[in-house]
C-alpha positions in Angstrom: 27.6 -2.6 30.6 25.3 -4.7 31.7 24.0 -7.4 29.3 20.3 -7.9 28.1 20.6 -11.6 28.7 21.5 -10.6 32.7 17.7 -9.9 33.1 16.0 -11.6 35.3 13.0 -13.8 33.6 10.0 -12.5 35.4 11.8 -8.4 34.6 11.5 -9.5 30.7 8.2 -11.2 31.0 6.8 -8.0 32.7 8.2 -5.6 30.0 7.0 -7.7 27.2 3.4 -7.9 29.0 3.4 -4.1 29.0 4.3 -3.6 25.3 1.3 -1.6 23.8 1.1 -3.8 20.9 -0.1 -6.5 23.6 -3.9 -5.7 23.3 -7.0 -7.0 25.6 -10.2 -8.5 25.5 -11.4 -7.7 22.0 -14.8 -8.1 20.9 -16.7 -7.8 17.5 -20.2 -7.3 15.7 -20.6 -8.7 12.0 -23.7 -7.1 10.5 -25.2 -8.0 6.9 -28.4 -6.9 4.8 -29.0 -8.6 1.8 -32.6 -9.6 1.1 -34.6 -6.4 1.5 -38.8 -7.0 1.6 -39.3 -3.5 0.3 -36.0 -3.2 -2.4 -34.2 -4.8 -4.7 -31.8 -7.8 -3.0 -28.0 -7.0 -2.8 -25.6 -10.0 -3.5 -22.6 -8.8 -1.8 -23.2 -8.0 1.7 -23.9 -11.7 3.4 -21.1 -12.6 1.8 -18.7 -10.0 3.0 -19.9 -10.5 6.4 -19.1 -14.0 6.3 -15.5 -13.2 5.2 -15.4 -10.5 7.6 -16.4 -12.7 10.6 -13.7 -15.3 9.7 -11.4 -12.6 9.2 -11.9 -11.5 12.9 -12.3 -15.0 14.8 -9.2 -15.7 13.0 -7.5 -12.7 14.2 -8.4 -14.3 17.8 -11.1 -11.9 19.2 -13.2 -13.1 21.8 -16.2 -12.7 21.1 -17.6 -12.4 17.5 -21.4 -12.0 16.8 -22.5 -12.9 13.5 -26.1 -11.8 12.3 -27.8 -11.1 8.7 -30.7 -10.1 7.5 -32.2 -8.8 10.6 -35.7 -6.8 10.9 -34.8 -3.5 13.0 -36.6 -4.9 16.3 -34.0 -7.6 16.0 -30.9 -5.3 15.2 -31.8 -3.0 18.1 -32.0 -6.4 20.5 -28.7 -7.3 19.4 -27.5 -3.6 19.8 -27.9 -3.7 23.0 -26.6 -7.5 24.0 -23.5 -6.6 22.4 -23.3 -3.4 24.2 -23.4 -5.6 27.4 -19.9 -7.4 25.9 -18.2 -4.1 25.4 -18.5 -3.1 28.8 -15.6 -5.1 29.9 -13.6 -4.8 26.4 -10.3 -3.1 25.0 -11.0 -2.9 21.7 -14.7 -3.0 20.2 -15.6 -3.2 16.2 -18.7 -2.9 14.8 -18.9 -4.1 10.4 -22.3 -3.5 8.5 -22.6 -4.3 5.1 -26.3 -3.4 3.6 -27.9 -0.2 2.6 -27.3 3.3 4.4 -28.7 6.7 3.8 -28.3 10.3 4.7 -31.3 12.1 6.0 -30.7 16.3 7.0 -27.1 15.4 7.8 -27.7 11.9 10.1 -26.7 8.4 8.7 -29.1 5.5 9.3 -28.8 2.0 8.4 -31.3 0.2 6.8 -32.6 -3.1 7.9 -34.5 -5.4 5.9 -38.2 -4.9 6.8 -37.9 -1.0 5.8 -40.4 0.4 3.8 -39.6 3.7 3.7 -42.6 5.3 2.2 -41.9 8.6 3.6 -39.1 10.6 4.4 -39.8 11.1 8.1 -40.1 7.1 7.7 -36.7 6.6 8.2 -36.5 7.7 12.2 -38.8 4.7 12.7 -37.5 2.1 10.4 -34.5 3.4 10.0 -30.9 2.5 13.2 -29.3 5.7 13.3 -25.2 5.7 13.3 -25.5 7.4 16.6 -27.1 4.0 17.8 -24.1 2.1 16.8 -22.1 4.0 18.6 -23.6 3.7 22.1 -22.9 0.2 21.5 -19.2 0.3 21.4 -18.8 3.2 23.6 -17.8 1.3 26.9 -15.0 0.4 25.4 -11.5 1.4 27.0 -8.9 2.2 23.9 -10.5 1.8 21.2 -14.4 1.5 19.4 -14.2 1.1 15.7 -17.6 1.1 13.0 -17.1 0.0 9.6 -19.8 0.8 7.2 -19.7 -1.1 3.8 -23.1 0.9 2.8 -22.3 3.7 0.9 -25.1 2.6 -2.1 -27.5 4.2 -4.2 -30.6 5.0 -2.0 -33.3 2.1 -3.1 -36.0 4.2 -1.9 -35.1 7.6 -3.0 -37.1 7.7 -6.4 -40.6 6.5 -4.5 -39.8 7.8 -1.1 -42.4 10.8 -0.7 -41.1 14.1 0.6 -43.3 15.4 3.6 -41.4 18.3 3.5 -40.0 20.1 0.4 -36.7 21.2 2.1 -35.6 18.5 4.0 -32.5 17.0 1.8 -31.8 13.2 1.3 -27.9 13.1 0.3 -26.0 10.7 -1.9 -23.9 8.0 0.2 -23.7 8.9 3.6 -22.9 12.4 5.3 -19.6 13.1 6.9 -19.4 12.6 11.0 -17.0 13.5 13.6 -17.1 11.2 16.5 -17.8 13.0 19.7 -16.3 10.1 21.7 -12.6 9.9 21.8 -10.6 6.9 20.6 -13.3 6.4 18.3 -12.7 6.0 14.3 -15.8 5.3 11.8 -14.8 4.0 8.6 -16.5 4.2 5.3 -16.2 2.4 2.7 -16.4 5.5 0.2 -16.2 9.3 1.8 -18.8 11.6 2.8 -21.0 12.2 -0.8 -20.1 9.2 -3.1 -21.1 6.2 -3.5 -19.6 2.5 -2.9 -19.2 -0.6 -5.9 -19.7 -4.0 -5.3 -17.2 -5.0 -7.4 -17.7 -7.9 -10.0 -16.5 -10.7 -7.9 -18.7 -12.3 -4.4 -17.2 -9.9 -2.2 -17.1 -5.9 -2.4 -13.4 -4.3 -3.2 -13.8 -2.8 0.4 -14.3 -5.6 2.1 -11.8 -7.8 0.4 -9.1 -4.9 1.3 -10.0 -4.9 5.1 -9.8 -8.7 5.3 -6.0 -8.6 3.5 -4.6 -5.7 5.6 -6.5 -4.7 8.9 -5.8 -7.5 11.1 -2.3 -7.8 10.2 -0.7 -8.3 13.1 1.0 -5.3 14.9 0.0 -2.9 12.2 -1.8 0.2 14.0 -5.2 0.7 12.6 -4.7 4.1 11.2 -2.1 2.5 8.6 -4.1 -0.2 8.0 -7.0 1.5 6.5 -4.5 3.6 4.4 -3.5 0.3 3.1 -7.4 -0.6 2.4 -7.5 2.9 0.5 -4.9 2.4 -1.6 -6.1 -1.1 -2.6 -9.6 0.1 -3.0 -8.5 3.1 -5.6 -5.9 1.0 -7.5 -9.1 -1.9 -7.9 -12.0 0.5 -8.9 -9.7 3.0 -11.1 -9.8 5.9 -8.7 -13.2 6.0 -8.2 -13.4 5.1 -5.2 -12.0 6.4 -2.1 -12.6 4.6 1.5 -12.5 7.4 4.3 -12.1 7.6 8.2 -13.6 9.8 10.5 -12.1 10.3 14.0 -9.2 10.2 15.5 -6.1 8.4 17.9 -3.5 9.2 20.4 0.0 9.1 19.6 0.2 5.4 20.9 0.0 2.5 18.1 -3.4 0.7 18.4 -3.2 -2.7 16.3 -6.4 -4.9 16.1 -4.2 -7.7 16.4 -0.4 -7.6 18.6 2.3 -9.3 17.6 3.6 -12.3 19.8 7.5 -12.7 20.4 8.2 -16.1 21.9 11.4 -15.5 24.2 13.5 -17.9 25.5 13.9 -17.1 29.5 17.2 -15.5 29.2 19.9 -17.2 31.6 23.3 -15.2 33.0 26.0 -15.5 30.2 29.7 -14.6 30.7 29.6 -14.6 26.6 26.3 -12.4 26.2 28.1 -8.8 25.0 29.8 -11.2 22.3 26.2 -12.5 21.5 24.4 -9.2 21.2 27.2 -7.7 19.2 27.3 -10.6 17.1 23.8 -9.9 16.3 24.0 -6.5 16.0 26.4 -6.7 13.2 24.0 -9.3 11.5 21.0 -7.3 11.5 23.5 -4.6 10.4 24.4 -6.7 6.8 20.6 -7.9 6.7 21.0 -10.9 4.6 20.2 -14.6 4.9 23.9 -15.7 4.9 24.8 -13.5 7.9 21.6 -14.4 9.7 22.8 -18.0 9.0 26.3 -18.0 10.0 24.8 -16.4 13.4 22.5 -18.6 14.4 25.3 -21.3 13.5 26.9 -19.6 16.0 24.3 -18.6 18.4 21.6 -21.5 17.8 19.5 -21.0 21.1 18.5 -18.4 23.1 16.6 -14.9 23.0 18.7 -13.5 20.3 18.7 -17.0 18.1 14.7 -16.6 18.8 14.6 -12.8 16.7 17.1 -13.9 14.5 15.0 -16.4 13.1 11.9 -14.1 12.7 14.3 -11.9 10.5 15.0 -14.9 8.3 11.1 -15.3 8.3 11.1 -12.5 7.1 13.6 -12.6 4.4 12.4 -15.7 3.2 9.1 -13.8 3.0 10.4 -11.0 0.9 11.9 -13.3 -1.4 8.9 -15.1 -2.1 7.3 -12.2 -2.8 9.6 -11.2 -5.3 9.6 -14.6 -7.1 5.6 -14.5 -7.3 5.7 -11.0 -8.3 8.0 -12.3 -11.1 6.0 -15.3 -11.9 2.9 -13.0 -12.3 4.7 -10.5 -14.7 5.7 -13.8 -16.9 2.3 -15.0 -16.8 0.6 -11.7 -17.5 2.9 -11.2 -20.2 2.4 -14.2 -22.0 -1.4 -14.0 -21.6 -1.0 -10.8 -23.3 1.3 -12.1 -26.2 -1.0 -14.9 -27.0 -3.7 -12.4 -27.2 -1.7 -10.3 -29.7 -1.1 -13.4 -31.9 -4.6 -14.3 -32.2 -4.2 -17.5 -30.6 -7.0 -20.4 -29.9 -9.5 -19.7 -27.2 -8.3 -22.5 -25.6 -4.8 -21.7 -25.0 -5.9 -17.9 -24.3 -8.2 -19.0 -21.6 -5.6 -21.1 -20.0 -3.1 -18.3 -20.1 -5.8 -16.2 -18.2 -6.0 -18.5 -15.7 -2.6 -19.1 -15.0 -2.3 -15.0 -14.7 -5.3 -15.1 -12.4 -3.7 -17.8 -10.4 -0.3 -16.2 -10.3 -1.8 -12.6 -9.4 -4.1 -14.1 -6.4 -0.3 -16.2 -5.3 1.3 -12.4 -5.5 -1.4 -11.0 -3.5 -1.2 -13.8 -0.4 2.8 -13.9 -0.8 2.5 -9.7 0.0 0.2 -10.5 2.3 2.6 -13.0 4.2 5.9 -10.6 3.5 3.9 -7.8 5.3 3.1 -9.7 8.1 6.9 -11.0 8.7 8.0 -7.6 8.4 5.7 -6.6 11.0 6.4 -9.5 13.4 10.5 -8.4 13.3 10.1 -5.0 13.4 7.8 -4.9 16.1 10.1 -7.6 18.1 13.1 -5.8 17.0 11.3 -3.0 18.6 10.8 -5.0 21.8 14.2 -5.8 22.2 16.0 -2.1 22.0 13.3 -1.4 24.4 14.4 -3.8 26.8 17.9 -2.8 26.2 17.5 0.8 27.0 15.5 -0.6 30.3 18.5 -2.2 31.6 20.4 -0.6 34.6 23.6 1.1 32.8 22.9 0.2 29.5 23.3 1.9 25.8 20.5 1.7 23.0 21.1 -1.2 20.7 19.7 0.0 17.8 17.7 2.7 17.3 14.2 3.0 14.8 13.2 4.5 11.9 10.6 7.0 11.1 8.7 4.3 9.5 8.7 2.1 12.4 11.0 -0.9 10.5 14.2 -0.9 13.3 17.5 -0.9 11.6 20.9 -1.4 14.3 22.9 1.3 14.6 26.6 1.0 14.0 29.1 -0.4 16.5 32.4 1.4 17.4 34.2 -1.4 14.8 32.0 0.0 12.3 33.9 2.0 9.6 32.8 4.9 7.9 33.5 2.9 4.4 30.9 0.1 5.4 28.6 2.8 6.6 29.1 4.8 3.5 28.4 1.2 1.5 25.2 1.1 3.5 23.8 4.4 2.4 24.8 4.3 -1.1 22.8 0.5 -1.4 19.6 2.1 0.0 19.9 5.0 -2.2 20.4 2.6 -4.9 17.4 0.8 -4.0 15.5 4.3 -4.2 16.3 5.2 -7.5 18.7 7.9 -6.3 21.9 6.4 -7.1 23.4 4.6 -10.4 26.6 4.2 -9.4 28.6 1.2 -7.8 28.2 1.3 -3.4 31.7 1.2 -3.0 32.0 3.0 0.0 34.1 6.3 -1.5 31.8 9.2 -0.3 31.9 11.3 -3.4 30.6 14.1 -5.2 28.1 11.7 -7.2 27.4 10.0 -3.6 26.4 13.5 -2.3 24.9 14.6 -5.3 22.4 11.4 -5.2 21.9 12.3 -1.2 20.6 15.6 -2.2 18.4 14.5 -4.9 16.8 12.0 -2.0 16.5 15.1 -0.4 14.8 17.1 -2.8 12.1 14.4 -3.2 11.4 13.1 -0.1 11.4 16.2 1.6 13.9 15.6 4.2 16.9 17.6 5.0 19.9 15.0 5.7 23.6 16.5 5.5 24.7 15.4 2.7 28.4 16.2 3.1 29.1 12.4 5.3 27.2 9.0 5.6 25.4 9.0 8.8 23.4 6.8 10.7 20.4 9.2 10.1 20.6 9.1 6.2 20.8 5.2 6.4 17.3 5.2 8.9 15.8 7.6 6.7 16.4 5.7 3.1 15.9 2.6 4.9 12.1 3.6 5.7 11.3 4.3 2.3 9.7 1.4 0.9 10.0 1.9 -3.1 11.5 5.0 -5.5 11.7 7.9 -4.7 13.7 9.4 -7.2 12.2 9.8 -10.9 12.9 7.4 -13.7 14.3 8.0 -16.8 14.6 5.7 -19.5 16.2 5.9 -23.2 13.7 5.6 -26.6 12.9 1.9 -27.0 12.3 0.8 -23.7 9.5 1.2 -21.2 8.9 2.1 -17.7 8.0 -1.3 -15.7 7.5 -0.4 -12.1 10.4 0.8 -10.8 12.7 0.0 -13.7 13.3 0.3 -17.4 12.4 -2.9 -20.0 13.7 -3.0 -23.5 10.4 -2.9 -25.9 10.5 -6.2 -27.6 8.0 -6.4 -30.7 7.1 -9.2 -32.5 8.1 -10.6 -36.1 6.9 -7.8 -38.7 6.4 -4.9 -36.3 9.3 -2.3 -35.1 9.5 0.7 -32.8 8.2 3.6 -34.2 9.5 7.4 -33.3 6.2 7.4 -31.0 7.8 4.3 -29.1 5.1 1.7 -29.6 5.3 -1.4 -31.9 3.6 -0.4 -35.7 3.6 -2.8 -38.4 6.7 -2.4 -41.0 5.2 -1.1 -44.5 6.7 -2.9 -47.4 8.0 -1.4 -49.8 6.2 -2.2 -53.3 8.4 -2.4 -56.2 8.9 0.6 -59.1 6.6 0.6 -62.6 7.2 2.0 -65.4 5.2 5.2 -66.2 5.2 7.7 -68.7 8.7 9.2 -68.5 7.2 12.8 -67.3 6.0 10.9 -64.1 8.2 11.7 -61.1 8.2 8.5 -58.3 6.0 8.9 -55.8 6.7 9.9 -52.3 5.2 9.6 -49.0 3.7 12.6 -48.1 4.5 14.0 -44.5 3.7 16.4 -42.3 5.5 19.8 -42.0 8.0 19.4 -39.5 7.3 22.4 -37.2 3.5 21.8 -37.9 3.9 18.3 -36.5 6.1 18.9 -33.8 3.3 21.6 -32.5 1.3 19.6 -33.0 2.5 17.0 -30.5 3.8 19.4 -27.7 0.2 20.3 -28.1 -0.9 16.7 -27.2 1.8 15.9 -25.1 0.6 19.0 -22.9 -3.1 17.7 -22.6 -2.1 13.9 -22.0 0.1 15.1 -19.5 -2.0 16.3 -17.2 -2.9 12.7 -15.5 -1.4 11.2 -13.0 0.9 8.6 -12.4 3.4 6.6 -14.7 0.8 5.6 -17.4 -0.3 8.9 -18.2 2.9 10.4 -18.0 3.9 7.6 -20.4 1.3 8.2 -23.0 2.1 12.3 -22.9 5.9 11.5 -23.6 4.9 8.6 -26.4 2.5 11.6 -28.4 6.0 13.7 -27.9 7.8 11.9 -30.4 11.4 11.0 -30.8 11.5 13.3 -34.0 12.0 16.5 -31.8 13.3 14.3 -28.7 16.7 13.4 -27.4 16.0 10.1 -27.0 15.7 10.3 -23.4 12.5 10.0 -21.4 12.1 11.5 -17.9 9.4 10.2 -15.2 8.4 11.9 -12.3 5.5 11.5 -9.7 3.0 13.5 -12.0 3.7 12.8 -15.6 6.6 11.7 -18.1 8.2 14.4 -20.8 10.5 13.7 -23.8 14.2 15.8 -23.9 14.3 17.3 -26.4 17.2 16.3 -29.6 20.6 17.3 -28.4 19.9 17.7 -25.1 20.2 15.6 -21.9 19.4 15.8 -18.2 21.8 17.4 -15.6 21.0 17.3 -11.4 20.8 21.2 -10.7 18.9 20.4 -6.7 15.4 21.7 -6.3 13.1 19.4 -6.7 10.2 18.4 -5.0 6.1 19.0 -6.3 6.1 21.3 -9.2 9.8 21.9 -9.3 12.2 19.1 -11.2 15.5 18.7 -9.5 16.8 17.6 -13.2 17.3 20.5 -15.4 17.8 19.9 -19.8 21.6 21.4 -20.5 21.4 21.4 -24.5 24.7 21.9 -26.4 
């Protein structure tokens, strides 16, 4: 078979100039409004643009026009110069941050000398969306429009209506790009409206600078990223959206860059690749070290060292993500005591600091994961190129390449492989020993159920090991015994403080003391405490547990199982995507399949 390394340079260079990650000439326009003659200033938008532009000059784009504040003669001048720079352009982006409204079902953006006294006003004043667009249309794969301006209409309360029936919506209206390869991002959907968040920059804007230039992440995946972040900041209410719509082909902002050694004939070079094969086939930093011990130079020494990047990047994730779970916790304890102001506020800080450390660390881990994926990508791509040769590895659904196995490979390390990853998923409890068993099958099927995939589950395959692999956190539900608490992905033993224990709703409560006995007339009977009827309070609480059950996520799931009670529980708590449930006393769970939305793959077996 002939080797990878037996490629001529100027073969690799042109296959690595043709990868579609490598993008062209990119160009961008920063737009921000904040100091409106006829409304009340905004404080966020001149900011975000300046992060925004920095963001994008960083990123390396050509050309990046900066403007704020603009009257709309001047925004339509510079409409139309930066429509001259797309005409030569890949990739063309467009960001306003400032006020936007909706008039009969057409989006206009509001510059700063707008009065707005009527509605029929705003086709004067007003730069319709449909304006913006022309000015990234030239561009050849792919013309992007942010809007940051999904705010309260300023004008709507004085605005005169000319006519009765013409309507003025809240936010801005939905849109469906008639030009193709064109996406138009909002920063809430079609209908709401958009927060500025309490710090200098909006929630929106501070989500697109962390994720969308990451490099080699297609822009579709990026925003979902931006959404995600958005909702977890503003409690779920609010919800960026994109309008439009790509090809099949991966279209980053920014491509990722593999530096490759011009590979040179090597008698040795099927020793090489397998060597690396069987590295990125164990995945950890000692085998990546003992190879490039071996193998310090050359094309494969070159991605091996972006997958210990990479490692290194995950682990320092990890240890910030610890550090900020120490720091949060102790901010919290010191709250609970009652402690100085002093020592409270410097607890806050350090949680502050330790959160924003998490944040860049993720931030760095996602980009490292990116960079070796993509160039692992590259390679088995350059490999299947090759006169006469087999795939090297193959890739996952998810994108993130794994190798495939060699012939030497046994089905014991390949059955050790699988049950890790379904370990790491939440699937499997047991020890990855490599003995395919009933419990190993069992914990295949439950994946199955779950994630919606239909692996065989009767053998380890390569297929099951991609698939796992591409799942990046549980998938499986939790459960977790009374007196411990669901902490991410895993269970924490509830620690309380001097004077408080865990009561049967599984929180910390303050222990009662007990006063002593008088002496009382000697008809008196001792006093008791008074309770609650047993049936009446277990009603009760299925009653609860059924109405706090019906949020979403691990925290209201939590709180319904907590107003369960242990008193008519079996000590056992089970978690799930929607909501958590007690089982109930004498009872305990039992995999019966199924599974999926609505249907638990875990039935109660009572005795």
């Amino acid at each position: 078979m002939r080797s990878l390394l037996g490629l001529c340079p100027l073969f690799l260079a042109l296959l690595l100039g043709a990868a579609p990650a490598l993008a062209g000439k990119r160009v961008a326009l920063v737009l921000a409004n904040s100091s409106y003659q006829y409304a009340p200033s905004l404080a966020n938008p001149v900011n975000d643009g300046a992060v925004m532009a920095k963001t994008l000059k960083d990123a390396g784009f050509e050309i990046v026009e900066s403007r704020h504040d603009l009257s709309a003669l001047e925004t339509r001048r510079v409409l139309r110069d930066f429509a001259d720079a797309t005409r030569d352009a890949d990739i063309a982006v467009v960001y306003y941050a400032g006020h936007g409204i909706e008039v009969e079902g057409s989006n206009y953006l509001i510059p700063v000398d707008a009065k707005l006294e009527r509605d029929t006003d705003v086709y004067d004043q007003g730069l319709s969306l449909d304006r913006v667009l022309v000015a990234v249309e030239p561009a050849k794969q792919l013309r992007l429009v942010i809007l940051d301006a999904c705010r309260d209409n300023p004008f709507g309360k004085t605005m005169k209506r000319t006519v009765v029936s013409r309507g003025i919506g809240r936010g801005l209206a939905q849109v469906e790009p008639n030009s193709p390869n064109t996406l138009i991002a909002y920063s809430a959907k079609a209908g709401f409206t958009a927060q500025d968040g309490d710090g200098a920059n909006s929630p929106f804007t501070m989500a697109l600078s962390k994720h969308l230039t990451t490099p080699g992440l297609d822009v579709r995946r990026a925003f979902g990223f931006v959404r995600d972040d958005v909702l977890k900041s503003t409690g779920n209410k609010q919800e960026p959206f994109v309008y439009g719509s790509l090809g099949g082909e991966d279209v980053p902002l920014v491509p990722v860059k593999v530096v490759a050694a011009a590979p040179v004939a090597n008698p040795q070079a099927a020793d090489i690749r397998r060597d690396y094969e069987l590295a990125l086939q164990v995945g950890n930093r000692p085998a990546w070290e003992a190879f490039l011990a071996q193998h310090p130079d050359g094309f494969y020494a070159n991605l091996a060292k972006l997958q210990v990047e990479k490692i290194g990047a995950e682990q320092a994730h990890a240890a910030a993500t610890e550090t900020a779970k120490q720091a949060e916790a102790e901010r919290d304890r010191l709250a609970a005591l009652g402690a100085q102001k002093d020592a409270q506020a410097r607890a806050a800080a350090d949680a502050k600091a330790a959160e924003q450390a998490q944040l860049t660390a993720q931030k760095a881990k996602e980009q490292a994961q990116q960079q070796a994926a993509a160039a692992e990508q590259q390679r088995v791509n350059l490999a299947a190129a090759a006169p006469g040769a087999a795939p090297a590895s193959t890739a996952s659904p998810a994108g993130t390449s794994v190798a495939s196995l060699t012939p030497t490979t046994t089905p014991v390390d390949l059955s050790r492989l699988v049950q890790t990853e379904l370990g790491r998923v939440g699937c499997f409890s047991g020890q990855a020993d490599g003995n395919w068993n009933t419990t190993s099958r069992r914990s295949l099927s439950q994946f199955n159920r779950y994630a919606g995939t239909r692996l065989d589950v009767k053998v380890a395959s390569t297929d099951a090991l991609d698939t796992v692999k591409s799942k990046p956190s549980r998938v499986c539900p939790l459960v977790y015994e009374h007196g411990f608490r669901a902490d991410g992905d895993e269970c924490r033993k509830i620690v309380c403080r001097e004077g408080y224990a865990i009561n049967d709703d599984n929180a910390c409560e303050k222990q009662r003391i007990a006063k002593p006995a008088t002496a009382g007339p000697a008809t008196a009977k001792p006093a008791t405490a008074k309770r609650d009827d047993g049936r009446e309070r277990s009603a009760r609480q299925r009653r609860q547990a059924g109405g706090a059950a019906g949020g979403y996520g691990a925290a209201a799931g939590i709180a319904a199982a907590a107003s369960a009670g242990r008193a008519s529980g079996g000590g056992q708590i089970f978690c799930n995507g929607g909501s958590c449930r007690p089982v109930n006393r004498g009872c305990h769970l039992e995999y019966r399949g199924g599974g999926g939305p609505g249907n638990d793959a875990n039935a109660e077996v009572c005795n």
